[in-house]
N, C-alpha and C positions, 0 to 999 in steps of 0.2 A: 518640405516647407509648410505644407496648408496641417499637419501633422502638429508642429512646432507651434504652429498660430493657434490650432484650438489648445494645448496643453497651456497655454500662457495665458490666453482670452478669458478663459472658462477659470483659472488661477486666481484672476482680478477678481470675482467673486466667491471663491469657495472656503471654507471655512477652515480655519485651523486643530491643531489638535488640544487644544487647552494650554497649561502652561507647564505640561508635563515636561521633565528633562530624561529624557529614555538613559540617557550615557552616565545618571548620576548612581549618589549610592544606592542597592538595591533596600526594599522592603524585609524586617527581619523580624521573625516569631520564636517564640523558647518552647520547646516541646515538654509539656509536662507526663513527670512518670508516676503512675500509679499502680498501687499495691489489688485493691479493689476493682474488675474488669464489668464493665457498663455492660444491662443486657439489650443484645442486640436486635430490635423491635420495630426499630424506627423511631419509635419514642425521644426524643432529645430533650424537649423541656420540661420533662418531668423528672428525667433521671438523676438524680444526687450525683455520678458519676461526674455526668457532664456539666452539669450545674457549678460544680467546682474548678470549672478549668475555662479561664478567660478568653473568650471569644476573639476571632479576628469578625472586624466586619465593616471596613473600607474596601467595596471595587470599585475598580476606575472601566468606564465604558469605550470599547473601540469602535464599538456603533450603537444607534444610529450619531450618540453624539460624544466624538470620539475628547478624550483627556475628562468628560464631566462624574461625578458622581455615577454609581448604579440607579437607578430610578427606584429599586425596591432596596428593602433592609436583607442581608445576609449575616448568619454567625458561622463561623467555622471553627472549630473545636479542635486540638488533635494532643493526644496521649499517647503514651509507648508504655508497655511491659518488658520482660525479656523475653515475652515469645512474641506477642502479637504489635504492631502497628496501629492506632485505631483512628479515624479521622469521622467526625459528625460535621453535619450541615445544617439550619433552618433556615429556606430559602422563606423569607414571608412572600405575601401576593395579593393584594387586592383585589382579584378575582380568582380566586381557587377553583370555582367552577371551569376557568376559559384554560386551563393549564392543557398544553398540549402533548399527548404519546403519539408518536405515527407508528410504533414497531416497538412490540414485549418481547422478540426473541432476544436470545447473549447476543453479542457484539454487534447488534444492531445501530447504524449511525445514530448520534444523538445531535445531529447540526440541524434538525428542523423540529427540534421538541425543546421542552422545558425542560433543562438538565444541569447537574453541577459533575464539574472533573478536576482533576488535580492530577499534577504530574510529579514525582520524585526523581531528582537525582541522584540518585544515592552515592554517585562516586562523586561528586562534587565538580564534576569535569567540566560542567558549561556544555555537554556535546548530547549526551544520553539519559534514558531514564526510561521512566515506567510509568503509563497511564490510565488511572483507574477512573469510572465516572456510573453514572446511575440518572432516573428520569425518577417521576414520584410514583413510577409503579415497582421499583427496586431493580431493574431489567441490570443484568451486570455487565459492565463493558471494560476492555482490557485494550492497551498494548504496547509493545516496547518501539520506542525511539531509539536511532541510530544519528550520531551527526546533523540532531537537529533537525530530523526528518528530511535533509534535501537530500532531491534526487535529480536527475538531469532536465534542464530548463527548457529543454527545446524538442517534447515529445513525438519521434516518428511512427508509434505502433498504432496500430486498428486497435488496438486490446491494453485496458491498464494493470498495471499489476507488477510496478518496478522492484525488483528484489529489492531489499532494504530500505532505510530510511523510516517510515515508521509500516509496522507489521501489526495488525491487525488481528493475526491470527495466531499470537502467541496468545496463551489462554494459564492462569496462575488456579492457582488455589484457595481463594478466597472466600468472604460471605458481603453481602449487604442488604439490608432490609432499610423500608421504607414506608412512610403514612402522611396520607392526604388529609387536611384540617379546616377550618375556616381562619386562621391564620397561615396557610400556603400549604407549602408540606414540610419536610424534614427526612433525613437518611442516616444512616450509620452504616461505615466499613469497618471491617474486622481484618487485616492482610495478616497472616503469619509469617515474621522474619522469615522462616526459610524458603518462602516462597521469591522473594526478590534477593539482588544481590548487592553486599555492602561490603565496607571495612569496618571490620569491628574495631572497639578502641573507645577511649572515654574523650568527649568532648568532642564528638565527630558532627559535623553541620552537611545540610545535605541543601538541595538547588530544592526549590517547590515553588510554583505556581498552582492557581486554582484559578478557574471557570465556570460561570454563569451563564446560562444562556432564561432570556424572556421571551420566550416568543411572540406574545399578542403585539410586542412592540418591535420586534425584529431587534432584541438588543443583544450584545454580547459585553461580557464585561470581565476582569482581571483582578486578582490582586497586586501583582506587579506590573506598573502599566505598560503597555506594546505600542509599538508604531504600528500603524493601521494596518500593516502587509503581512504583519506575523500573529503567529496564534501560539497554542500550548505549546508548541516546539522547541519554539527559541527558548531554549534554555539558557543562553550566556545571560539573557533578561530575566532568568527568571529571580524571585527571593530566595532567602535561607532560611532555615530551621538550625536551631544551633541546641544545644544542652544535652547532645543522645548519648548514652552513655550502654554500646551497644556489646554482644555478645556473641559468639558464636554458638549458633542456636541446632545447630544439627541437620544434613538433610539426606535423604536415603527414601526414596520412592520407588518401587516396582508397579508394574504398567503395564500385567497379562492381557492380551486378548486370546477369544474364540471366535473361529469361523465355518458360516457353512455357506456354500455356494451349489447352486443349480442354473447349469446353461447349455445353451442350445442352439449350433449355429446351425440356421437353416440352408444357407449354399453352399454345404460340402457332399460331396456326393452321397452321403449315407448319414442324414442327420438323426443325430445320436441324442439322449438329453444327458450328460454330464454333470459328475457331482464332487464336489471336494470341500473336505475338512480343513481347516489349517490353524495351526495356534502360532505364536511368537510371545515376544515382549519387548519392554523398551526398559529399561533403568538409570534412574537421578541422581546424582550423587555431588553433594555438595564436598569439595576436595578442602577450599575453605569457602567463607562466605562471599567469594567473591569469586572464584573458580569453580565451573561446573565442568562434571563430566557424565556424558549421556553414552548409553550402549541400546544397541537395536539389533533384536533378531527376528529373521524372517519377518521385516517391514511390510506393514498391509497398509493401506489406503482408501480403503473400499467405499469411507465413508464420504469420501469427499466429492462435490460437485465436478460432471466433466464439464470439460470446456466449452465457452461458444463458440459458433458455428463461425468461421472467415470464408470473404471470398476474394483470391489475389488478382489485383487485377492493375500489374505490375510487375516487375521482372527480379523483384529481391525478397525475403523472409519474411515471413508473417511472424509476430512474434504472439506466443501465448504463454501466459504468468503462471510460475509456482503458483499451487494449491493446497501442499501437502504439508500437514503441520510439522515433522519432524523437521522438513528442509528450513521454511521461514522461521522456525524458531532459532536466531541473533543468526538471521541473514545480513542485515545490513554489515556485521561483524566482517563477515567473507565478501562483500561485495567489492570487488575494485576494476575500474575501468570507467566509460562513460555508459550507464543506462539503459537499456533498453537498443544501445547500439554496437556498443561494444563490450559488453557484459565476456571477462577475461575468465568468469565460472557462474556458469548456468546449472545451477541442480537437476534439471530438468532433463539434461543429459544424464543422468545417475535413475535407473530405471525404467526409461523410457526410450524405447528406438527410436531411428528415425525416419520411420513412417506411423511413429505413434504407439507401434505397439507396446505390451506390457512387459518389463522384462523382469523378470525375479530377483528381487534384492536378500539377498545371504542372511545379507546384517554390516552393522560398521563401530564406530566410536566415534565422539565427537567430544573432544575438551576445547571449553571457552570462556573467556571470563577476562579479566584485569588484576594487574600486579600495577601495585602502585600508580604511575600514570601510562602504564603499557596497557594496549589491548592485545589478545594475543586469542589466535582459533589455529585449530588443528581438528581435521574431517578426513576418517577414513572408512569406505565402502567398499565391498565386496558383493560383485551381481553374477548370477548366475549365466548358463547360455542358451540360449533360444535355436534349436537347432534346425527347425523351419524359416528361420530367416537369416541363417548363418550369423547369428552374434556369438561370438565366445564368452567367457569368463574374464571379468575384467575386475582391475582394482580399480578406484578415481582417488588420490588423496589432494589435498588441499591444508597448504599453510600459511597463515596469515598473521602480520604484526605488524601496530602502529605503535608510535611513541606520542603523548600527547605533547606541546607546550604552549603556553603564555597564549593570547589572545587569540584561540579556538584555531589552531596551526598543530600540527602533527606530521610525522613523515612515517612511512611505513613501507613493506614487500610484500609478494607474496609468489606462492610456489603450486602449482596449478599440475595436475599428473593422472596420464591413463595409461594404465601398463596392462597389455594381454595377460593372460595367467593360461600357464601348461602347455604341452610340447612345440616347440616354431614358432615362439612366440616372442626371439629375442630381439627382433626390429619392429615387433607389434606396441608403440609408444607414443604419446604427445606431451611435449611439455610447456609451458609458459610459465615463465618468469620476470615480475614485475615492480617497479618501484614507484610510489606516487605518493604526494604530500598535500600540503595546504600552508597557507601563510597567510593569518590572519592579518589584518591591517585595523586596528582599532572594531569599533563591533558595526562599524556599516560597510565596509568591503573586505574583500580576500581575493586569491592569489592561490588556484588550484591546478593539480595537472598529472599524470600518469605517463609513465614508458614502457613498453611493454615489448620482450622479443618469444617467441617461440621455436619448438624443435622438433620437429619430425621427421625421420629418416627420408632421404629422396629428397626435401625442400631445403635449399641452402642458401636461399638470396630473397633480399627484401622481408623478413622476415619480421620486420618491427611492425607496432603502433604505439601510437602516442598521442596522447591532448593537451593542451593550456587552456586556461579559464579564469577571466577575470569578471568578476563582480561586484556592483555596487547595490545594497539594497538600505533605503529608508526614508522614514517619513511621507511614507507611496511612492517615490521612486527608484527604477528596478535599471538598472542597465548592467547589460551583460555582453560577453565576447568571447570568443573560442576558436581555437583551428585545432581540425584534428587530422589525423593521417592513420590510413593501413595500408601497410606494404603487400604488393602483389603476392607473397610467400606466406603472409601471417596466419597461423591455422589455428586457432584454438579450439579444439575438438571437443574441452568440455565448457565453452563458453559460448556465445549466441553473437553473430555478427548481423545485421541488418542488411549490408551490403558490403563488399572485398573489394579491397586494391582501391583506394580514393582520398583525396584531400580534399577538406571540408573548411571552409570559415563560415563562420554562423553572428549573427549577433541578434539581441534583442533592444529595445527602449520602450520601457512604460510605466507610465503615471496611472495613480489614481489620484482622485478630485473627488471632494466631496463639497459638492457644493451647498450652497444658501435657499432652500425653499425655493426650486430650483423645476417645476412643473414634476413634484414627488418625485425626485431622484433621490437614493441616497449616495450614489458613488457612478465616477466616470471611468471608466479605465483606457484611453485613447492608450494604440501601442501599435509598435512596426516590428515582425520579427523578420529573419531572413536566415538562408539557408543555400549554403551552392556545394554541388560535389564535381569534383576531378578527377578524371584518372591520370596515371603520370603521362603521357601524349599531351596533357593540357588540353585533353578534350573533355567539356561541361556534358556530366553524365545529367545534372539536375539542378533546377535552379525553385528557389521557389521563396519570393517575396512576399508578405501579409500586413497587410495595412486593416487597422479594425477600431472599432472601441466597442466598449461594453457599454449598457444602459443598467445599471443595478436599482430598481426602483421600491423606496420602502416599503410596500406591498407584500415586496417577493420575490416580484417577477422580472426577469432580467428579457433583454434585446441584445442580439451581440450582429454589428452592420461591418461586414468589412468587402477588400475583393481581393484578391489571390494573380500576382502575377508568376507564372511557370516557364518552366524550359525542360524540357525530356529531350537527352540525345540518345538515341539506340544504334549501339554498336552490330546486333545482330536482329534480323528478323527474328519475332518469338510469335506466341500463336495467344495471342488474349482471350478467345474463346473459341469453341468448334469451330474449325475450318476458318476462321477469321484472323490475320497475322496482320501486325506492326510490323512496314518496313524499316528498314535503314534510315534515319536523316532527324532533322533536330526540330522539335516541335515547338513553338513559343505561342502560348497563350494568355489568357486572361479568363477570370472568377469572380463571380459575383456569389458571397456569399451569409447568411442571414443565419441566425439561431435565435430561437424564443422558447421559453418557458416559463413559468406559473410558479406560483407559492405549491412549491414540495410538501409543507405542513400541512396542505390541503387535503379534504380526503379526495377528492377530484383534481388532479393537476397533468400538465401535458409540455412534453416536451420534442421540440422538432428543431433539426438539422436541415437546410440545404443549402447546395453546391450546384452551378448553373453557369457552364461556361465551356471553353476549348481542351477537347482531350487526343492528345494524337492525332490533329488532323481534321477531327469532326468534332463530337460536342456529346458532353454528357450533363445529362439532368440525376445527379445522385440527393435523397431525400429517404428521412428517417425522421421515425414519428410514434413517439412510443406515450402510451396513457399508463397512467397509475391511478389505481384505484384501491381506497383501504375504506374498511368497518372499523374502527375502532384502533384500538392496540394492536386486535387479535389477527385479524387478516389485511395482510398486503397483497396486492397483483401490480402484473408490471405485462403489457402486451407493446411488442415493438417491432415495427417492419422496416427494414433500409432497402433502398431499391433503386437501382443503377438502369437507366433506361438511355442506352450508349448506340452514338451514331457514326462509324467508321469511312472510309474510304473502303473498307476493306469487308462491308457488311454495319447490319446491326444486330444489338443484341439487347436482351435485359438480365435483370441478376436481381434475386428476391432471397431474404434472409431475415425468417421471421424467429420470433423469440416471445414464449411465455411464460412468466415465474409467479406462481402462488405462492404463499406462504400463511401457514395457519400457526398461531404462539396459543397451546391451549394454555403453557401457562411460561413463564421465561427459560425454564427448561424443557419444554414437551410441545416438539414440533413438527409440523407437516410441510414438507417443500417440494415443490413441483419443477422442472425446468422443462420446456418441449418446445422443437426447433425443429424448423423446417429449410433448407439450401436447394434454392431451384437449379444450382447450376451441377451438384450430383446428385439430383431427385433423392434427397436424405429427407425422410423424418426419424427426429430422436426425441426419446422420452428418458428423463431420467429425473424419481417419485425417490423421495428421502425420508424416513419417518426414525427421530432421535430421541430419547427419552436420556438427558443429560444427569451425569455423577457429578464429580470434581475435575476441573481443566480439563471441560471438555472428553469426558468418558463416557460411560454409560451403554446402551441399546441402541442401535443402528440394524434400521432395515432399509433396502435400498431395491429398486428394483429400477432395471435398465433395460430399452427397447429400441430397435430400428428399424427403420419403414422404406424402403426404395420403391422401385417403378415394378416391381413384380412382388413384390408383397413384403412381409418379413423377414428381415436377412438374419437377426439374432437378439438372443432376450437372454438374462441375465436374472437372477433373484437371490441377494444376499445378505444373510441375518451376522450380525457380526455383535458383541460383547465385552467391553471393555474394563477393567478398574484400575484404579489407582489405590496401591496401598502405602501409606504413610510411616514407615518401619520405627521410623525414632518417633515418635509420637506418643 
């Protein structure tokens, strides 16, 4: 109720969004073709190219004042060849000195700099696309949208990093240059068709929005305007481009690497230093321009960041996120189930035991893409056997297909499979097999949900899961509902379950408010979530209510005040830390808890978490407090400690998990990154120093080197030079 009264109290004054109509017709631009290709400099209002090609330069602001004009003038330009795509910008700026970079490496976030991005839909679906963006020091940033980028509303991981929705770490082939002025700055992109995926055909119209962001004024702004909750995503919102008059342009990439490794584990009884060579490759192939097919031999990884450090302290999965670009490249494509809970394929299974180790991948295929308004993937892998920790030779394949329709609705399956490979291995299998849709309801609600059964020899009962979800979002109001269910049998072996055998209702309600000069607010977000699990006895494994609001102040700096009402039933004594065990019996508490942070654009800013209240019985003080600190562009740091300082029935204990990330941009390709961790609860310290000198999508020199520190010294160290290219065949 007291919930209710501020969302409505605080309503009487807060401001509206203009007299924008989100649901009318959208905003439409003609792509002009040219014979003559602009040189790519940064340059825009000199060049004859662009000169000739009539600007868009109406954005509408979603903050700080949302439906009004952009405060500064924008042009936005865009041409097409038959190879290339070309899109120019001049952002002007009334103070070009105050213009903000916080980060010159690739795919460094641009949401606390001075940045313009644009999204394409090239299939026209309303669901998917591709996002390309730049700061005024040209830094390149990429990534593909899946479904509009959602992903599941009601996050239970320590760790972010949801397969699909929007991917970040898909990385194209492109160029963009850029130049600072006393008129602001200005950029130019260069994408080569074969790099994204389309239908060719004449008079083909494609989804585009474009994004501004100002910093000094915390503004963000649109060409097609947005209810205050959505950003570049919404694609059902977003405009058109109409007049393409497109081609099948060719694609065929090969993608050798070279490797060399030296390592050394120091607790094996006779430490050795080890050395090994290794090449592979990957290969692209565009089937048509809308169909890819990808091949992978002997898959390395070497260059990728390992994981942060978790400490569980709790009786179900920790989960930890793809990192590997072959897998996130059109993950969102293969993802079906709910998120981070019920994830029906986990790639992460595909290479990696489960105790982490590394397991050798053969190689695989991977075709993906869209026919007409079908989405349609098929992934097949072949991993090697580890014969020190008994894993054999396994296939994982994976197939998946949506049908799209009408008002961002689609129904789709898919076929999930791990099959032993060689002698005794004819009941070595798991299967999952699933079906799950969406039904749009006009463009502020839908109608989502999955059913899922699986098959493994031995388990023959209960073997489903399944979710419902209903959603409403706009205008800042967000409500949302779900039940889900897994059956005591349901296995998905190459999927990631949070916790087995449980029935779930979940719901959310939240407003944001922007109110009227309002002691420098610029948005309120009051909001209730809640969350309860069952198992089939009808016994509540977990309960956990959240009452909160957010303080988002034009500054920067947000305030998030809420308190946490819980329930933990524990069916078995477990042991939560040395010698200290959770009995049996149902615990109900209460939380108080606070989050503050600072203007991120800062080169000084700080962010802190805590939680202070009833856990198990007793009480834990859990608090996390990480500084950022940046020079310029060029270097970011990030130092952060979370610390659990817990008081049992059954003992106490503490729990400390520190975290520190350098990163030097000597220039947007050429960089230095540090990550080093420390877990007091397995006296780990880890080091792992990254040093990249970038080609195209992500190629190039990678030197890596990896260390670990326990309570008797160094357990193992790692140093690996690795060399990649991309070669461009049809070119």
């Amino acid at each position: 109720m007291a919930f209710l009264l501020l969302c409505f109290s605080i309503n009487a004054f807060a401001q509206g969004n203009g007299n924008a109509n989100y649901a009318s017709e959208r905003p439409s631009t003609e792509a002009t073709t040219i014979e003559q290709v602009p040189v790519i400099d940064g340059n825009v209002r000199t060049d004859p190219v662009w000169q000739a090609v009539t600007p868009i330069t109406e954005l509408w602001q979603t903050q700080p004042n949302a439906g009004q004009p952009a405060s500064e003038r924008t042009e936005v330009r865009i041409a097409y060849d038959q190879e290339t795509f070309y899109v120019s910008v001049v952002a002007y700026d009334a103070n070009p000195k105050g213009l903000v970079v916080t980060d010159a490496r690739r795919d460094a976030s641009l949401d606390n700099t001075d940045c313009f991005m644009f999204i394409l839909d090239t299939y026209n679906d309303g669901q998917n696309g591709f996002v390309f963006g730049t700061n005024s020091q040209g830094v390149e940033y990429d990534a593909q949208v899946n479904n509009e980028g959602q992903g599941n509303f009601n996050s239970n991981r320590q760790q972010g990093g949801t397969i699909g929705g929007f991917n970040i770490n898909w990385d194209a082939s492109w160029e963009v240059k850029a130049e600072v002025g006393d008129y602001g700055w200005s950029a130019e992109f260069a994408i080569p068709l074969r790099t994204i995926r389309f239908a060719s055909g004449n008079d083909r119209v494609w989804g585009i929005n474009f994004r501004r962001n100002i910093r000094k004024s915390n503004e963000i702004a649109y060409w097609a305007q947005l209810p205050i909750q959505f950003d570049l995503n919404r694609l059902s919102l977003a405009g058109k481009l109409t007049g393409l008059n497109l081609q099948n342009p060719g694609n065929l990439k090969l993608i050798p690497y070279v490797l060399g490794q030296t390592s050394k584990d120091y607790e094996a009884p006779d430490p050795e230093t080890d050395f090994r060579a290794d090449v592979g490759a990957d290969l692209k192939y565009s089937i048509t321009p809308s169909m890819t097919l990808d091949l992978t031999y002997n898959t390395d990884f070497a260059q990728v960041e390992v994981d942060e450090q978790q400490v569980n302290l709790d009786r179900f999965n920790l989960f930890f996120p793809e990192k590997r670009p072959f897998f996130l490249e059109n993950a969102g494509l293969f993802s079906v189930g709910s998120p981070g809970e019920v994830d029906l394929f986990f790639s992460r299974r595909i290479g990696i035991g489960n105790a982490g180790q590394q397991v050798p991948i053969i190689g695989g295929a991977r075709v993906s893409g869209k026919i007409n308004k079908s989405n349609i993937g098929f992934l097949s892998m072949f991993t090697d056997e580890v014969e020190d920790a008994g894993i054999q030779k396994n296939n994982f394949t994976v197939a998946r297909f949506n049908h799209e329709f009408a008002q961002r609705s689609y129904i789709g399956g898919a076929f999930i499979n791990r099959a032993g490979m060689g002698e005794g291995t004819e009941d070595d299998f798991n299967r999952v097999f699933a079906a799950d849709g969406r039904f749009g309801i006009g463009k502020k609600a839908q109608l989502s949900g999955f059913y899922a059964q699986s098959v493994t020899p031995g388990i023959e009962e209960q073997t489903h899961s399944f979710k419902f979800q209903s959603q409403y979002e706009w205008n800042g109001l967000d409500l949302n509902a779900a039940y889900t269910e897994v059956g005591e049998g349901f296995n998905p072996e190459v999927g990631f379950l949070l916790r087995s055998a449980f029935r779930k209702p979940e719901f959310r309600v939240l407003k944001q408010i922007r109110p009227k000069n309002f002691i420098g607010i610029l948005e309120l977000r009051p909001h209730v979530t809640y969350r309860g699990y069952w198992d089939f006895d009808g016994f509540q494994q977990t309960g956990f209510l959240h009452v909160d609001n957010h303080w988002e102040f034009k500054s920067g700096m947000e305030v998030h005040t809420g308190i946490n009402f819980t329930t933990e039933g524990v069916t078995e004594d477990f042991e939560i830390s040395d010698e200290i065990v959770v009995p049996v019996g149902t615990y109900r508490h209460r939380e108080a808890q606070i989050v503050f942070f600072t203007n991120q654009s800062k080169p000084v800013s700080i962010n802190i978490r805590s939680v202070m209240g009833g856990f198990f019985g007793g009480t834990r003080k859990a608090n996390t407090v990480a500084l950022m600190l940046r020079l310029g562009e060029q270097f970011n740091s990030e130092f952060a400690l979370s610390n659990n300082d817990i008081s049992l029935p059954g003992g106490n204990f503490t729990t400390n998990v520190f975290r520190s990330r350098l990163a030097y941009a000597f220039t947007p390709r050429i960089y230095l990154q540090s990550l080093i961790q420390y877990n007091s609860v397995v006296k780990l310290w880890s080091a792992n120093v990254r040093f990249g000198l970038l080609q195209q999508a992500n190629t190039g020199l990678f030197l890596v080197w990896n260390e670990n520190h326990n309570e008797l010294g160094i357990s193992n160290r790692s140093i690996t030079i690795k060399y990649s290219r991309m070669f461009d065949v049809l070119k």
